[in-house]
C-alpha positions as CSV (number, residue, x, y, z in Angstrom):
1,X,0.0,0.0,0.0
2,X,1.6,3.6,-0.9
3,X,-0.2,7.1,-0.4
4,X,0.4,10.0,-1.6
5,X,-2.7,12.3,0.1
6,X,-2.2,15.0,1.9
7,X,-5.2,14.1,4.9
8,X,-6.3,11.3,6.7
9,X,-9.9,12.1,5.4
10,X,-8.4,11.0,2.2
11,X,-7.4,7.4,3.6
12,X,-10.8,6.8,4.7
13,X,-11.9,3.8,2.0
14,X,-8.4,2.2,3.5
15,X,-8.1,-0.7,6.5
16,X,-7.7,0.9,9.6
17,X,-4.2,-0.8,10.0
18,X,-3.2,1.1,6.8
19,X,-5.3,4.5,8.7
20,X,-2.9,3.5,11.7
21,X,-0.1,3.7,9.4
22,X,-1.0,7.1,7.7
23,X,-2.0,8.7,11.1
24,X,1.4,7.9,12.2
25,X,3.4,9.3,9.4
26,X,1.2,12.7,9.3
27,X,1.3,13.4,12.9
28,X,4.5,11.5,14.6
29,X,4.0,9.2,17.4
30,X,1.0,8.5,19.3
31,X,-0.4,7.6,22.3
32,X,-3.0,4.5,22.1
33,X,-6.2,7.2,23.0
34,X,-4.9,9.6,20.4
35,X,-4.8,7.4,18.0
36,X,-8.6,5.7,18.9
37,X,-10.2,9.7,19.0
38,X,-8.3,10.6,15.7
39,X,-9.7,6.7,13.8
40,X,-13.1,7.1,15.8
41,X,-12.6,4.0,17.5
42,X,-12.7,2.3,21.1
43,X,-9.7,2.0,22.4
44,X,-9.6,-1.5,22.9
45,X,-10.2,-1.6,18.9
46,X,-6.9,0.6,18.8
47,X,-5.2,-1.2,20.8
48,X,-6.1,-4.7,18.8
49,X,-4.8,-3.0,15.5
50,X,-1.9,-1.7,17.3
51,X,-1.1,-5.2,18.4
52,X,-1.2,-6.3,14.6
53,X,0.9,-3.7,13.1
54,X,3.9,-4.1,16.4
55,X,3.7,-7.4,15.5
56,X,4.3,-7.4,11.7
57,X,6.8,-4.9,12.6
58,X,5.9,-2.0,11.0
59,X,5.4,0.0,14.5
60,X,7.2,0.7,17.8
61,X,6.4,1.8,21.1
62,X,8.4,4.6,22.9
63,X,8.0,6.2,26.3
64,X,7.1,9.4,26.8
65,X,8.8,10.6,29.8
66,X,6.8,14.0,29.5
67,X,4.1,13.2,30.5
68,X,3.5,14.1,34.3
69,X,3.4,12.3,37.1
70,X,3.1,8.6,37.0
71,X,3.5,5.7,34.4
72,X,5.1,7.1,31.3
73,X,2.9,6.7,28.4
74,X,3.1,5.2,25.1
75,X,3.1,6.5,21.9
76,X,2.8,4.3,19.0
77,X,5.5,5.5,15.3
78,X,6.4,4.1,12.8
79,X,9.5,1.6,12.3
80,X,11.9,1.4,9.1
81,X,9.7,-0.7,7.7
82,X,6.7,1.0,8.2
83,X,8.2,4.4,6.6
84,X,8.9,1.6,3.7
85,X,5.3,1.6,3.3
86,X,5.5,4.9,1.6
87,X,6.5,5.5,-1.5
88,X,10.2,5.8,-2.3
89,X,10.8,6.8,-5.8
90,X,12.8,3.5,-6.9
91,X,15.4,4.5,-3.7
92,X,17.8,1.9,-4.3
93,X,18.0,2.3,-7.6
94,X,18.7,6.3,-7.7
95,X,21.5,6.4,-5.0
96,X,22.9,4.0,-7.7
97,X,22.8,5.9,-10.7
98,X,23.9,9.2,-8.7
99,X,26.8,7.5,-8.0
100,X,27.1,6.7,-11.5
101,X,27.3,9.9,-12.5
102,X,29.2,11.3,-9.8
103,X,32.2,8.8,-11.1
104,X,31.4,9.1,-15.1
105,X,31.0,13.3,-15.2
106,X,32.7,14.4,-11.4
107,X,30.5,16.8,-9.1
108,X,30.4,19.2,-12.2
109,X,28.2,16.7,-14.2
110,X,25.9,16.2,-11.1
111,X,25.3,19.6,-10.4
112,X,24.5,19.9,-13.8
113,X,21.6,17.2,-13.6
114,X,20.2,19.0,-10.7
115,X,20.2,22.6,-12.7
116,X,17.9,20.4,-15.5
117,X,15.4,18.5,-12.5
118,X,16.0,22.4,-11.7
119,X,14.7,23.9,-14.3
120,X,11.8,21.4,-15.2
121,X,10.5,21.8,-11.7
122,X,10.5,25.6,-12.4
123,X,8.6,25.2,-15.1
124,X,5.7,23.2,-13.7
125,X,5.5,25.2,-10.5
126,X,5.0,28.1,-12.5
127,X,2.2,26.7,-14.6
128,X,0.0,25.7,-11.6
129,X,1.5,27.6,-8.8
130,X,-0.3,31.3,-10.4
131,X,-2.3,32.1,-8.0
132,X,-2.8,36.2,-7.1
133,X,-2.0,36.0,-3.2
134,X,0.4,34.1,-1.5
135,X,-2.1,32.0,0.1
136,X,-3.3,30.7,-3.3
137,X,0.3,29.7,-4.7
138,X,1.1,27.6,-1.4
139,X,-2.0,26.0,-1.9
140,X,-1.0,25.2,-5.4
141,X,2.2,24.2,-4.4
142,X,1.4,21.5,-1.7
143,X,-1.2,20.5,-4.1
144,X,1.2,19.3,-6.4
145,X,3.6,18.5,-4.1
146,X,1.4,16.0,-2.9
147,X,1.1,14.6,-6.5
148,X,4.7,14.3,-6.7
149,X,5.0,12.1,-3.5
150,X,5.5,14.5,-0.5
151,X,2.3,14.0,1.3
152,X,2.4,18.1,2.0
153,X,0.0,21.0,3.4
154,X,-0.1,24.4,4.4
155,X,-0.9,25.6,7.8
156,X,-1.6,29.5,8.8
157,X,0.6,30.0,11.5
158,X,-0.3,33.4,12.8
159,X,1.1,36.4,10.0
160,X,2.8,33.2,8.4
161,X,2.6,29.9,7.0
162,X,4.1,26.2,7.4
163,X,4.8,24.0,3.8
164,X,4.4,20.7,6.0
165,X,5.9,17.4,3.7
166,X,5.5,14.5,5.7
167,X,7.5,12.4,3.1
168,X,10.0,12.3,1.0
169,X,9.7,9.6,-1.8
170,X,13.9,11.2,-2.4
171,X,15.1,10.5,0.5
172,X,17.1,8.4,-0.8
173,X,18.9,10.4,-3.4
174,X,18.6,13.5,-1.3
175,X,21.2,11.8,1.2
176,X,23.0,10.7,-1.5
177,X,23.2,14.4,-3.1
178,X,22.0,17.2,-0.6
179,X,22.2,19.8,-4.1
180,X,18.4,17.9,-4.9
181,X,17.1,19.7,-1.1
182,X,19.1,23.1,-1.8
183,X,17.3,23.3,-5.1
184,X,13.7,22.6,-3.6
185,X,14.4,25.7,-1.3
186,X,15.0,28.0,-4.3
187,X,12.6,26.9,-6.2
188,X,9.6,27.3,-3.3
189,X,11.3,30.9,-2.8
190,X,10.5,31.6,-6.3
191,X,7.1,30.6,-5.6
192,X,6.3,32.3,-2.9
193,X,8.2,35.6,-4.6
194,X,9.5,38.5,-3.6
195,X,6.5,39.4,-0.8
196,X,7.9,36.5,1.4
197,X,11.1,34.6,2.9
198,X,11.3,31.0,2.9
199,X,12.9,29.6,5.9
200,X,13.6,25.6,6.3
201,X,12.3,24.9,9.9
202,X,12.8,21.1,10.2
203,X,14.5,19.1,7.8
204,X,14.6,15.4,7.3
205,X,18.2,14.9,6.6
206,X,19.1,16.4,10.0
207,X,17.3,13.9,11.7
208,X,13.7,15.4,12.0
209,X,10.6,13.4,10.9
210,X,9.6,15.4,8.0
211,X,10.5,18.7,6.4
212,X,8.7,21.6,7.1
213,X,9.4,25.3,5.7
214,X,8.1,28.9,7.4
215,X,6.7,31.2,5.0
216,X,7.2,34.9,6.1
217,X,5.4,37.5,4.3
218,X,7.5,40.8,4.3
219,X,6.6,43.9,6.1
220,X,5.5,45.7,2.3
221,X,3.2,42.5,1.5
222,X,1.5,41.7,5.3
């Protein structure tokens, strides 16, 4: 099973172990009554699927010292193998060919395949991303972000806005080649324009869950 929504309303027609899955991925880890008030479930019902999916592997239970006085609770994320669950843009395979390239054409040659993904990415984004306010191009943009694998949204966040991706299907290659997450960031500046700064707030590569950019309109634009 792969997803590429952007909601769990959008995994609805799915198994609630899948609904498990894609609750955990969207929000990080969960406690057991979390995850039953989010699924609409008891929480014995929770706790049955939970059961399934820790023993199949694909989740893991961590405790949350936070959590006042008393027995540490639960939460519930997902393992390796669970995140495999989620689409991964032929992983294996692209690490190999960037490593290709790197020894064929030197950094030179790579950078020069990023400029093309680049420019092609540019192009699209500026097809759909048109929108007349700010608000209407982020849209657009985690709209087709979502389409291209990156399960993302955009939040309000007081004066500004959070680009939320809750996957990467290039991870992978983005490990392999940081120029491919250096390029994203330019290009969602671009969209956004002059009127706003994009700011990376949480990045996957440096250990966070998902990557997550703060939209800032300028003082001329608020």
């Amino acid at each position: 099973m792969s997803y590429t929504s952007e909601s769990l309303d959008k995994a609805q027609g799915q198994p609630t172990s899948e609904r498990i899955l894609f609750l955990l991925k969207t929000r990080g880890p969960l406690p057991n009554a979390a995850i039953a008030q989010a699924l609409d479930m008891t929480a014995e019902a929770a706790r049955q699927q939970l059961q399934k999916l820790l023993a199949a592997g694909l989740i893991e239970g961590h405790q949350d010292t936070t959590s006042g006085v008393g027995r540490p609770r639960q939460n519930w994320a997902l393992t390796e193998a669970g995140n495999r669950r989620f689409p991964d843009a032929h992983a294996q395979l692209t690490v190999q060919l960037i490593g290709s390239i790197r020894q064929l054409f030197g950094e030179e040659g790579l950078d020069r395949l990023i400029g093309q993904r680049e420019c092609e990415a540019r192009a699209t984004y500026q097809q759909r991303c048109n929108g007349q306010t700010l608000a209407e191009r982020l849209e657009q943009l985690a709209r087709v972000r979502t389409e291209e694998g990156y399960m993302a949204r955009v939040e309000r966040d007081g004066d500004a806005w959070r680009l939320i991706e809750d996957h990467c299907p290039i991870c992978a290659a983005a490990r392999t080649c940081q120029g491919f997450c250096r390029s994203e960031l330019q290009l969602f500046q671009e969209v956004a324009g002059p009127q706003a700064l994009v700011h990376r707030e949480e990045h996957l590569l440096d250990e966070s869950r998902r990557c997550v950019y703060r939209i800032t309109p300028l003082p001329a634009s608020v």
